[in-house]
C-alpha positions as CSV (number, residue, x, y, z in Angstrom):
1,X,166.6,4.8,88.4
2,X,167.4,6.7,85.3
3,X,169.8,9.0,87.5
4,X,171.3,5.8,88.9
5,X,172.0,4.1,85.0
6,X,173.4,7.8,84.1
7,X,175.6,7.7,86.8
8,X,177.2,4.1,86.3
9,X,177.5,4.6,81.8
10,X,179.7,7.6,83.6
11,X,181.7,5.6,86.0
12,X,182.3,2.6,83.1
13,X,183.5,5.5,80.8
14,X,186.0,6.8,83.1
15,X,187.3,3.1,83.7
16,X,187.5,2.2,80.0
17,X,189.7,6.0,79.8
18,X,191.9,5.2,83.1
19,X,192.2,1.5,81.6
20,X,193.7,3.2,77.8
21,X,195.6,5.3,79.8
22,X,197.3,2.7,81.8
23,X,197.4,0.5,78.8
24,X,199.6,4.1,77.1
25,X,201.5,4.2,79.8
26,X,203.1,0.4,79.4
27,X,204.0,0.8,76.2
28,X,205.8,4.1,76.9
29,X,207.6,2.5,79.9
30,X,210.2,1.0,77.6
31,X,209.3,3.5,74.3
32,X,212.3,5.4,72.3
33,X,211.4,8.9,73.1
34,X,213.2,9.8,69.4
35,X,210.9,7.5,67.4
36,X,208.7,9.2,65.0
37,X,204.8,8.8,64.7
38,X,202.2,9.1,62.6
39,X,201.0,12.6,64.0
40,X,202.6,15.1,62.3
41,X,205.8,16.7,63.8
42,X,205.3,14.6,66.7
43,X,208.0,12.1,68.1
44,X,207.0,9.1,70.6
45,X,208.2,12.0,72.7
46,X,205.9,14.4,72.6
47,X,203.1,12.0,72.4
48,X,204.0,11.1,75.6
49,X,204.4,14.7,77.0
50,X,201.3,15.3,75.5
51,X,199.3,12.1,76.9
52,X,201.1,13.4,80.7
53,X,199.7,17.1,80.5
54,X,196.3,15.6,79.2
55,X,195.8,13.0,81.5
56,X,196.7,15.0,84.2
57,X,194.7,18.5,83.2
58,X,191.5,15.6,82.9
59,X,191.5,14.3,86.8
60,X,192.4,17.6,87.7
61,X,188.9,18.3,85.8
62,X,187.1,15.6,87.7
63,X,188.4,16.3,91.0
64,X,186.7,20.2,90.5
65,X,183.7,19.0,89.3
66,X,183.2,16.4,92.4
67,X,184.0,19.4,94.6
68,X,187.1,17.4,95.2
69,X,190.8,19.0,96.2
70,X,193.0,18.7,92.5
71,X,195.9,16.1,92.4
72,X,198.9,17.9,92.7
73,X,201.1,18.5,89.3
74,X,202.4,15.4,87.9
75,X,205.8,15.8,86.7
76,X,205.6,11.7,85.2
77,X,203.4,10.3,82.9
78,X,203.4,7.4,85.7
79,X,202.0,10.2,88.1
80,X,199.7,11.7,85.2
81,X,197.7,8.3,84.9
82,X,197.9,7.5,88.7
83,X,196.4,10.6,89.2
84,X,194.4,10.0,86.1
85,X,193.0,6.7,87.7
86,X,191.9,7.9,91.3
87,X,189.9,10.7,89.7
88,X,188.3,8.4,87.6
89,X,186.6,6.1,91.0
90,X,185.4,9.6,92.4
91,X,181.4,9.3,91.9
92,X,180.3,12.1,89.8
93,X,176.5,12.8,88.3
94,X,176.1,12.8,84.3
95,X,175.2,16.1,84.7
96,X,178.2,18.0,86.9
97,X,180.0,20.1,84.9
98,X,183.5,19.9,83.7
99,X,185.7,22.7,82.6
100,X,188.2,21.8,80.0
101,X,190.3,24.2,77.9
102,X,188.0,24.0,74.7
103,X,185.2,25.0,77.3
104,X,182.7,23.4,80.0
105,X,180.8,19.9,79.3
106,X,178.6,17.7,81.2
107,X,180.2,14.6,83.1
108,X,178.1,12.4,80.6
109,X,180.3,13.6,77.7
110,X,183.7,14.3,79.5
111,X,183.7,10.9,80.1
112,X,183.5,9.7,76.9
113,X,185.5,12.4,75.3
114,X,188.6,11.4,77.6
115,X,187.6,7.5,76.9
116,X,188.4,8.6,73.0
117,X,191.0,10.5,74.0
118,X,193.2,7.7,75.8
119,X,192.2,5.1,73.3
120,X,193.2,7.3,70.4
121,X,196.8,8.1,72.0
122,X,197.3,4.2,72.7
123,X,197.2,3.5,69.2
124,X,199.3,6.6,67.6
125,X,201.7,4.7,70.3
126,X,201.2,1.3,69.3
127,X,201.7,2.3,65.9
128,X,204.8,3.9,66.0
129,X,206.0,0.9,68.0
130,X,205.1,-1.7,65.0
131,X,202.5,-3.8,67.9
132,X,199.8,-5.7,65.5
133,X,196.3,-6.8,66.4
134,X,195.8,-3.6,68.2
135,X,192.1,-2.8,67.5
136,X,189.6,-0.4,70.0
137,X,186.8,-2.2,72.2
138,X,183.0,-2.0,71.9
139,X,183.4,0.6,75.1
140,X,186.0,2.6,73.2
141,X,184.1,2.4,70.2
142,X,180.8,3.8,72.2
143,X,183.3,6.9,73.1
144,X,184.0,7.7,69.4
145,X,180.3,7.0,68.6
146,X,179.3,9.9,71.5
147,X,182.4,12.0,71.0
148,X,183.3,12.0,66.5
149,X,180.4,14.4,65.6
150,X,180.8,16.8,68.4
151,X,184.5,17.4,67.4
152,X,184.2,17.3,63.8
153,X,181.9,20.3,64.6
154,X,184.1,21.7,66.5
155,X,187.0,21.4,64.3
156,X,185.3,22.1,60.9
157,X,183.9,25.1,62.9
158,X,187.0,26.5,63.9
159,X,188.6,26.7,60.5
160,X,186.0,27.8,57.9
161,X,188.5,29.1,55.3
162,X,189.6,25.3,55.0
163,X,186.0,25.1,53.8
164,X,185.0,24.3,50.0
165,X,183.0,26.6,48.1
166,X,179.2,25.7,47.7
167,X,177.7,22.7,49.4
168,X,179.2,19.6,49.6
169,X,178.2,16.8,51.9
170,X,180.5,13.9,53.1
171,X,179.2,10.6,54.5
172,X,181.6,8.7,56.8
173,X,179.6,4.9,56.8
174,X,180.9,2.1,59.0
175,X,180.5,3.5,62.6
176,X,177.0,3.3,64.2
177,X,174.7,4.5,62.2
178,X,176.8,6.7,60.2
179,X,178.0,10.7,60.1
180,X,176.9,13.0,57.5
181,X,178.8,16.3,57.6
182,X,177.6,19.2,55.4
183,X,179.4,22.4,54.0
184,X,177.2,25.4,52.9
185,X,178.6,28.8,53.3
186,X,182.5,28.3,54.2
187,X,180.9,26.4,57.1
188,X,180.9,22.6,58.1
189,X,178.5,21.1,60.2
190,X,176.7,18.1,60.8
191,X,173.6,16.9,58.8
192,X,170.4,14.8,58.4
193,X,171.3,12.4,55.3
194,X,168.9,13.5,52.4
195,X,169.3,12.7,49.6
196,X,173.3,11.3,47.9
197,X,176.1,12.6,49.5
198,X,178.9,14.5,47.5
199,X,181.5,12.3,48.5
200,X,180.7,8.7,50.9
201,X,183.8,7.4,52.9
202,X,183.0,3.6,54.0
203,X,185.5,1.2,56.4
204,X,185.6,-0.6,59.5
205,X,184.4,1.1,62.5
206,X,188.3,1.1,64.0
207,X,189.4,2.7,59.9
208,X,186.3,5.2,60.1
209,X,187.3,6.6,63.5
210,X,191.1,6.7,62.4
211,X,190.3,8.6,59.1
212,X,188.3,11.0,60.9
213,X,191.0,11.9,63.2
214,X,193.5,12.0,60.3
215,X,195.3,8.6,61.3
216,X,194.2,7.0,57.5
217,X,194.1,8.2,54.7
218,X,191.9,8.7,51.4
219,X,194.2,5.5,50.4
220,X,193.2,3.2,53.6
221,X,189.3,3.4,53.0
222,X,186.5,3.1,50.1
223,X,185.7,6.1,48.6
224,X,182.5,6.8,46.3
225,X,182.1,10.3,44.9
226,X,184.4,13.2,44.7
227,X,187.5,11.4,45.8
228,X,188.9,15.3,46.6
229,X,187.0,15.2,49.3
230,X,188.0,13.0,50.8
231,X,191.6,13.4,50.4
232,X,191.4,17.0,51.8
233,X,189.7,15.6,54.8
234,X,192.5,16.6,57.5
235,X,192.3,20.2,55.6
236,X,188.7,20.8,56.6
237,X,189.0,19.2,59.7
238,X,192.6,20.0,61.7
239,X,193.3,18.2,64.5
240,X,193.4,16.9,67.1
């Protein structure tokens, strides 16, 4: 039974990611290709280039894991998320592996991860655009929930000059039960809360997930503590 529920939080993952996807792909039917976005050095463009090549790279991902023959190379964004989409209905167990570029993951994450990924692109797209009331779901949420600590690691790992000297803790409050990230050594990772944290960044769950992934800044949240912090946020943590 526990394989069983495993299997199905997989499968409704991959929907809610095949469902941002499709949702992307809508908006960019009809997008100005020369329109700039939030993302730095990044036209509406090359988001969608970027949103093809990942969408695409991801069923190719999940057809390999399933033991399944890859979709051949879409050349359209329409193909990407078509492709995208079939993938996604292919039964695959939590624990199957997946091989991405940054390395190999169980199903049970690669779900989620691409979940966070096509819910994030869809609104860099809807911003640039000017749509309103554009706001993530309680299944995209879950995705940043699984996926925000993981890649902060990840990111904060990868660039340990971007570090402060000595410790410094930052507390991102407003999205599940809250992320404490710690710095010790020119390295950032993630901690067990103990104790007041150098610099606490509070907001919504939708403004918590967009100031983590550099889409807000210092300006769009509450901030307690060392406001510097805060404010060099995207400097310890570049990307994605």
């Amino acid at each position: 039974m526990a394989h069983l529920a495993e299997t199905e939080t997989v499968a409704a993952a991959l929907a809610t990611a095949a469902a941002g996807y499709r949702r992307f792909a809508d908006r960019a039917a009809t997008a100005p290709r020369g329109l700039a976005t939030r993302l730095g050095g990044w036209n509406v463009g090359a988001l969608i280039d970027h949103v093809c090549w990942g969408s695409a790279m991801e069923a190719a991902a999940l057809c390999a894991a399933a033991g399944r023959h890859a979709p051949t190379d879409s050349r359209s964004l329409e193909d990407a998320v078509a492709a995208f989409t079939d993938a996604a209905r292919i039964p695959i167990a939590a624990s199957s592996a997946v091989t991405l570029p940054t390395g190999t993951v169980p199903a049970a994450f690669a779900a989620q991860l691409f979940a966070f990924e096509a819910a994030l692109h869809d609104l860099d797209l809807a911003e640039a655009l000017g749509a309103t009331g554009t706001a993530l779901s309680a299944d995209e949420l879950l995705a940043c929930q699984v996926v925000l600590g993981p890649m902060l690691d990840l990111l904060g790992g990868a660039s340990p000059h971007h570090a402060p000297p000595g410790e410094v803790t930052i507390d991102l409050i407003g999205l599940g039960d809250g992320l404490r990230l710690a710095a010790s050594g020119g390295i950032w990772h993630r901690s067990v809360p103990t104790g007041r944290a150098t610099t606490t960044v509070t907001g919504s769950p939708d403004e918590i997930v967009l100031f983590a992934c550099g889409r807000l800044s210092a300006d769009d949240v509450e901030v307690s503590g060392e406001r510097q912090h805060a404010e060099r946020f995207k400097t310890y943590f570049p990307g994605p």
